[in-house]
N, CA, C and O atoms as a GROMACS GRO file, in nm:
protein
  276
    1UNK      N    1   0.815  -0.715   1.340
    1UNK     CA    2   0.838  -0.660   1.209
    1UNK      C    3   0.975  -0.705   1.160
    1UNK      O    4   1.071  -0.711   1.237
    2UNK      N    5   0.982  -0.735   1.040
    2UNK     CA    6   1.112  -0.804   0.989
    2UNK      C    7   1.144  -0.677   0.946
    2UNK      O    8   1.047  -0.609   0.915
    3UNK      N    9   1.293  -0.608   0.930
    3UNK     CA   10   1.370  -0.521   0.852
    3UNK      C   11   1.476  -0.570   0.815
    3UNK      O   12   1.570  -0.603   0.887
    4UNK      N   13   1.465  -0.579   0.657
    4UNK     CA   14   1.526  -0.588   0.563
    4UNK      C   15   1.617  -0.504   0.472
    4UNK      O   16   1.552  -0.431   0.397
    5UNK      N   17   1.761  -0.497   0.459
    5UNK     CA   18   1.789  -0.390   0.323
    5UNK      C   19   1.813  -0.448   0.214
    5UNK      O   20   1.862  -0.560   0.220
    6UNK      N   21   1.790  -0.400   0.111
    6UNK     CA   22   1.761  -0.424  -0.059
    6UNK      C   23   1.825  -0.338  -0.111
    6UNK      O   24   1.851  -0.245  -0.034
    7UNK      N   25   1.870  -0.326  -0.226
    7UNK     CA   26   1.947  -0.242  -0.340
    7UNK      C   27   1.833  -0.262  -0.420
    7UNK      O   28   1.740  -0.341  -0.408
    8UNK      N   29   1.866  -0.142  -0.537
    8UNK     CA   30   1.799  -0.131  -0.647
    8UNK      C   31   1.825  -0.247  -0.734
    8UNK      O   32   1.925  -0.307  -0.771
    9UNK      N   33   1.718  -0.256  -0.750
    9UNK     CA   34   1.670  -0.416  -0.858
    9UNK      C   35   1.678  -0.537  -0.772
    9UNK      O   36   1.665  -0.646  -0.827
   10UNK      N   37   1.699  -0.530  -0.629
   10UNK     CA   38   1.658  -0.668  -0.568
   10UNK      C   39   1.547  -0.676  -0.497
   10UNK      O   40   1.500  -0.569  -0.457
   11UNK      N   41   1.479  -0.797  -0.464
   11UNK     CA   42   1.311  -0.782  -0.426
   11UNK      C   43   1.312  -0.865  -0.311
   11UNK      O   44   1.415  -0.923  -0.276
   12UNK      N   45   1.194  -0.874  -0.242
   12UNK     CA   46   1.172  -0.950  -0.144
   12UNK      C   47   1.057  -1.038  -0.232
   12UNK      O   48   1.012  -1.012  -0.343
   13UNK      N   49   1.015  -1.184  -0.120
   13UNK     CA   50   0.873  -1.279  -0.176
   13UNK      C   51   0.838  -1.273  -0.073
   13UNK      O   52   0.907  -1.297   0.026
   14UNK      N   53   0.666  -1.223  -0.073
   14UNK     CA   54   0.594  -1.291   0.003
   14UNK      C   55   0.492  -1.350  -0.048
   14UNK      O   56   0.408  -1.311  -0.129
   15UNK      N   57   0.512  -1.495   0.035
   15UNK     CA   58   0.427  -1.612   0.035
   15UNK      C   59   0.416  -1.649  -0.130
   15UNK      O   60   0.306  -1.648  -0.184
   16UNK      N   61   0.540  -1.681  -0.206
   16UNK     CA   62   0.592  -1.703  -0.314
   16UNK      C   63   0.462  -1.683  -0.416
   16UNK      O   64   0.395  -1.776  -0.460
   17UNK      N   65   0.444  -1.564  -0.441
   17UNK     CA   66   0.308  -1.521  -0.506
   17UNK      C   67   0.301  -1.348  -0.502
   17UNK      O   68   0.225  -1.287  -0.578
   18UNK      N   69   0.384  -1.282  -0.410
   18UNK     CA   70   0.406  -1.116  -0.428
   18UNK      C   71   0.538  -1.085  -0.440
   18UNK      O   72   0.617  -1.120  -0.353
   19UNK      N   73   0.556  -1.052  -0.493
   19UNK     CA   74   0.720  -0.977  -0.538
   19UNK      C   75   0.696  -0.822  -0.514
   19UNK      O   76   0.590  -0.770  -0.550
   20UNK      N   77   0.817  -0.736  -0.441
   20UNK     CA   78   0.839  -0.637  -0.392
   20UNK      C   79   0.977  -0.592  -0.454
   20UNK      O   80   1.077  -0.664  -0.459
   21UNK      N   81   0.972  -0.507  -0.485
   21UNK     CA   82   1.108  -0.485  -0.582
   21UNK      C   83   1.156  -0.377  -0.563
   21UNK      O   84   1.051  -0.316  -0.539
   22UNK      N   85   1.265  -0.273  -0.551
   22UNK     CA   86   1.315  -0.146  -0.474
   22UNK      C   87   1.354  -0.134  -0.690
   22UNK      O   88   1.414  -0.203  -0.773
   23UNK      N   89   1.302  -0.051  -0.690
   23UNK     CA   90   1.339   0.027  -0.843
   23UNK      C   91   1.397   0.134  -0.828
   23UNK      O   92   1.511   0.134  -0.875
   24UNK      N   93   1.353   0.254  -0.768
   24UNK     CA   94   1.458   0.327  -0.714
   24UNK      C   95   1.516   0.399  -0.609
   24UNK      O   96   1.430   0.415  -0.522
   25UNK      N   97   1.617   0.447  -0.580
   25UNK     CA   98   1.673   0.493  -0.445
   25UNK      C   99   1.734   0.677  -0.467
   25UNK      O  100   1.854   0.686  -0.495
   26UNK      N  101   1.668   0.788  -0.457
   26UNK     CA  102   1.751   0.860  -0.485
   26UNK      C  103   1.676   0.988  -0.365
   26UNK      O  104   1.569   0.976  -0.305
   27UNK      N  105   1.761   1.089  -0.358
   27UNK     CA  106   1.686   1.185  -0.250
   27UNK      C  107   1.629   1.177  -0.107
   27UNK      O  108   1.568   1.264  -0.044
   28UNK      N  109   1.666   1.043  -0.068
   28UNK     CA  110   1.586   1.005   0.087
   28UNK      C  111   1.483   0.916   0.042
   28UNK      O  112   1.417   0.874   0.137
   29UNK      N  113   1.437   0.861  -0.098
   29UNK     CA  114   1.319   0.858  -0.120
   29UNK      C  115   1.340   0.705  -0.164
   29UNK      O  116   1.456   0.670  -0.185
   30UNK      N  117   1.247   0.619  -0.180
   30UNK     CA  118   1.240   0.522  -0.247
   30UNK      C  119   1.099   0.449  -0.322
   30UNK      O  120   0.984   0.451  -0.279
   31UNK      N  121   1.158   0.381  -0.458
   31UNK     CA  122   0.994   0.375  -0.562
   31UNK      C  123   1.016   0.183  -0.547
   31UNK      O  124   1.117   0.114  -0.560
   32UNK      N  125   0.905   0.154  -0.523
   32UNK     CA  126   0.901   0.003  -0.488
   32UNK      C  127   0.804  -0.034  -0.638
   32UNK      O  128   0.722   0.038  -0.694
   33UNK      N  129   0.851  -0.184  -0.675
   33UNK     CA  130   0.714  -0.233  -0.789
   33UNK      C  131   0.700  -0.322  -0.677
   33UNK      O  132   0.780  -0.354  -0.589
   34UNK      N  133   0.514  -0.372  -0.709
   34UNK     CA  134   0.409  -0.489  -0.590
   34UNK      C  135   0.419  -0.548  -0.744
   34UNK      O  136   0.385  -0.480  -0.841
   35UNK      N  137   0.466  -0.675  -0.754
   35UNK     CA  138   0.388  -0.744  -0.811
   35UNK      C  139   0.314  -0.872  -0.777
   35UNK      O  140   0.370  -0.981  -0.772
   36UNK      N  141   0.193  -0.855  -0.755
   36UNK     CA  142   0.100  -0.938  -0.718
   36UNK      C  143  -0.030  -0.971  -0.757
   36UNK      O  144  -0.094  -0.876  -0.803
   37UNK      N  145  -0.101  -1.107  -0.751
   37UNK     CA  146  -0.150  -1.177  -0.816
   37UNK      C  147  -0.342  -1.076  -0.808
   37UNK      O  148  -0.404  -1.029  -0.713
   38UNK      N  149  -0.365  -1.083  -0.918
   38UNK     CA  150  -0.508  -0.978  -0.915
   38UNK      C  151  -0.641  -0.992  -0.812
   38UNK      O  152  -0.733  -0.913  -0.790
   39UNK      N  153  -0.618  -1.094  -0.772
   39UNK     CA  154  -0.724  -1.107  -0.652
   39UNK      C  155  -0.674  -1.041  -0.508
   39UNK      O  156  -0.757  -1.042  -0.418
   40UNK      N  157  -0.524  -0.977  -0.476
   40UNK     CA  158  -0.477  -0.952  -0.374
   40UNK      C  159  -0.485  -0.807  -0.379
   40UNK      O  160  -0.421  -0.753  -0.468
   41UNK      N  161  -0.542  -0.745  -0.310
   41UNK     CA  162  -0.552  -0.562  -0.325
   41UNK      C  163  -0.443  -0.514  -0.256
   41UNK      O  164  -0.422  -0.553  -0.142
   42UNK      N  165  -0.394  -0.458  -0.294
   42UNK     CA  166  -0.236  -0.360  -0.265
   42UNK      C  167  -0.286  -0.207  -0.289
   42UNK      O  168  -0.331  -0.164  -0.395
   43UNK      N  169  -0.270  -0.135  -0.170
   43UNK     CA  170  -0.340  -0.016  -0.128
   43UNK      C  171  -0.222   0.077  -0.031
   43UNK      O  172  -0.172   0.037   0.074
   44UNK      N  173  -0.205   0.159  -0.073
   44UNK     CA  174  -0.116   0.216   0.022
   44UNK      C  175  -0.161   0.298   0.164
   44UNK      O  176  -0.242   0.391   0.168
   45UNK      N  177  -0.111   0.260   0.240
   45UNK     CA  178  -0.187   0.298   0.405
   45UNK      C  179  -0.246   0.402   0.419
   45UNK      O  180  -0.349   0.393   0.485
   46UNK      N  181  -0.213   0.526   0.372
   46UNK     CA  182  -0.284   0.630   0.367
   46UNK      C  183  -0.430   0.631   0.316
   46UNK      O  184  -0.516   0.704   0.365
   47UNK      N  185  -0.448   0.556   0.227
   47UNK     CA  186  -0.578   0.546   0.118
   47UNK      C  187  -0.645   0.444   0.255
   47UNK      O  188  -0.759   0.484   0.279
   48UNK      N  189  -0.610   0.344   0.336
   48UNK     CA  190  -0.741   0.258   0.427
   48UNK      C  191  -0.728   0.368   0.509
   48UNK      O  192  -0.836   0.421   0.483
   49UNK      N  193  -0.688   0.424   0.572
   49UNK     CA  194  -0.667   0.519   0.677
   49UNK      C  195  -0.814   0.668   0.631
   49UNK      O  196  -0.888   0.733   0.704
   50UNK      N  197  -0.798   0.664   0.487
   50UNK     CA  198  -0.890   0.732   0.455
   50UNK      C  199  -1.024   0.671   0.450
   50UNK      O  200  -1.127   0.737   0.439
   51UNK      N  201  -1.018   0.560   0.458
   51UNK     CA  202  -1.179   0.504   0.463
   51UNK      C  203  -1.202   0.433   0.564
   51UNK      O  204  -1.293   0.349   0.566
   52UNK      N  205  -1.144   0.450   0.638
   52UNK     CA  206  -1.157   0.427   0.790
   52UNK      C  207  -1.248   0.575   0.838
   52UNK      O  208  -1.334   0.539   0.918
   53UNK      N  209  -1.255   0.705   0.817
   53UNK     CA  210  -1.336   0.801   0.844
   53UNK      C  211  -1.414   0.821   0.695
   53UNK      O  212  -1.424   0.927   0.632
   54UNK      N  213  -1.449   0.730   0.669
   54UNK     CA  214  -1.586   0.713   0.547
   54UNK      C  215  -1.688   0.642   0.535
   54UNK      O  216  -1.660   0.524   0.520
   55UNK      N  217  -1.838   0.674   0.536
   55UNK     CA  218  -1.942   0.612   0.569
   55UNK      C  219  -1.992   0.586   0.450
   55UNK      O  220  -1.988   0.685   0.376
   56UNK      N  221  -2.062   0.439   0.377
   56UNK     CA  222  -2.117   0.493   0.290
   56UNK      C  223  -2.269   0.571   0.283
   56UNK      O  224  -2.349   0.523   0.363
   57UNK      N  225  -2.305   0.648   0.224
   57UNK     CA  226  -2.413   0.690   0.180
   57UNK      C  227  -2.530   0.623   0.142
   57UNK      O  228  -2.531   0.500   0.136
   58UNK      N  229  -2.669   0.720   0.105
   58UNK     CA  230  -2.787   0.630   0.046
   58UNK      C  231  -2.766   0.598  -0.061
   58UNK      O  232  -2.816   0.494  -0.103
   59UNK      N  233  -2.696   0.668  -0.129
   59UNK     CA  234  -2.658   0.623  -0.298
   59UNK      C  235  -2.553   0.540  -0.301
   59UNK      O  236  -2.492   0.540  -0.408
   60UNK      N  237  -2.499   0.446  -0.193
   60UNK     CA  238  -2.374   0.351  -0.194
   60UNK      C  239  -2.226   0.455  -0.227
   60UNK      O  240  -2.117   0.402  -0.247
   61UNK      N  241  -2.238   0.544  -0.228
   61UNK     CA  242  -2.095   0.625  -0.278
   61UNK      C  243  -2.050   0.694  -0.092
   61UNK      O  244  -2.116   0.762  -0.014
   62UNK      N  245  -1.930   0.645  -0.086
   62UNK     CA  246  -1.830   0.695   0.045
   62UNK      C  247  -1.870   0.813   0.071
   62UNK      O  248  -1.897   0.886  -0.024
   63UNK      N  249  -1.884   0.864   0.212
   63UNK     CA  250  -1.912   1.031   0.242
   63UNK      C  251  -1.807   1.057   0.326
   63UNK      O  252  -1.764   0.986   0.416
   64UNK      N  253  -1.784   1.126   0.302
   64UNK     CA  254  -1.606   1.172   0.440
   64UNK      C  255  -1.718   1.228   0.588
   64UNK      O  256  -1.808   1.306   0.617
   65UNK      N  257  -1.619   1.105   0.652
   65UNK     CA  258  -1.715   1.188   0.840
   65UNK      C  259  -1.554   1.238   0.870
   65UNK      O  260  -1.438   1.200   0.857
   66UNK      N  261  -1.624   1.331   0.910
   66UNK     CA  262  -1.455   1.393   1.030
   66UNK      C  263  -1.466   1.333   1.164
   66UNK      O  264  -1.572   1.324   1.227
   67UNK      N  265  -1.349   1.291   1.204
   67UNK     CA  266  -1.288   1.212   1.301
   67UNK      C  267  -1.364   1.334   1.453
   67UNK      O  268  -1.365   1.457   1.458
   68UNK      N  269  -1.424   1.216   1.570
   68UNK     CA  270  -1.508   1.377   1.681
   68UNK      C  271  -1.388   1.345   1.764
   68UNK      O  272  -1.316   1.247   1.786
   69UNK      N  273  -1.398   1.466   1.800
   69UNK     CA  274  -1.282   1.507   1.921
   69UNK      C  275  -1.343   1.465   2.099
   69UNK      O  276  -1.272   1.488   2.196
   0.00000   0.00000   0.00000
């Protein structure tokens, strides 16, 4: 894993085609812009993590399975 620090308003490139940009820094917290090209899906980990325990259905629409113990 590469770690990098950035200030507000400077960005990283990846693969000279996504731009990552730190917009803001305040509270512990930080707001990033993706800008990237429309065929590339940018999804935040939580959201695959959620369809990783999702099956689809007979009607093609996602059904939530709970994770078996």
């Amino acid at each position: 894993m590469l770690v990098l620090s950035r200030k507000v308003g400077e960005s990283i490139l990846i693969s000279e085609s996504i731009r990552v940009t730190v917009v803001q820094a305040k509270n512990g917290r930080i707001r990033l812009g993706i800008d990237a090209p429309p065929e590339v899906k940018v999804l935040r980990e939580e959201l695959t993590m959620s369809s990783f325990y999702s099956s689809p259905s007979k009607n093609g629409e996602a059904q939530a399975l709970t994770p078996s113990a």
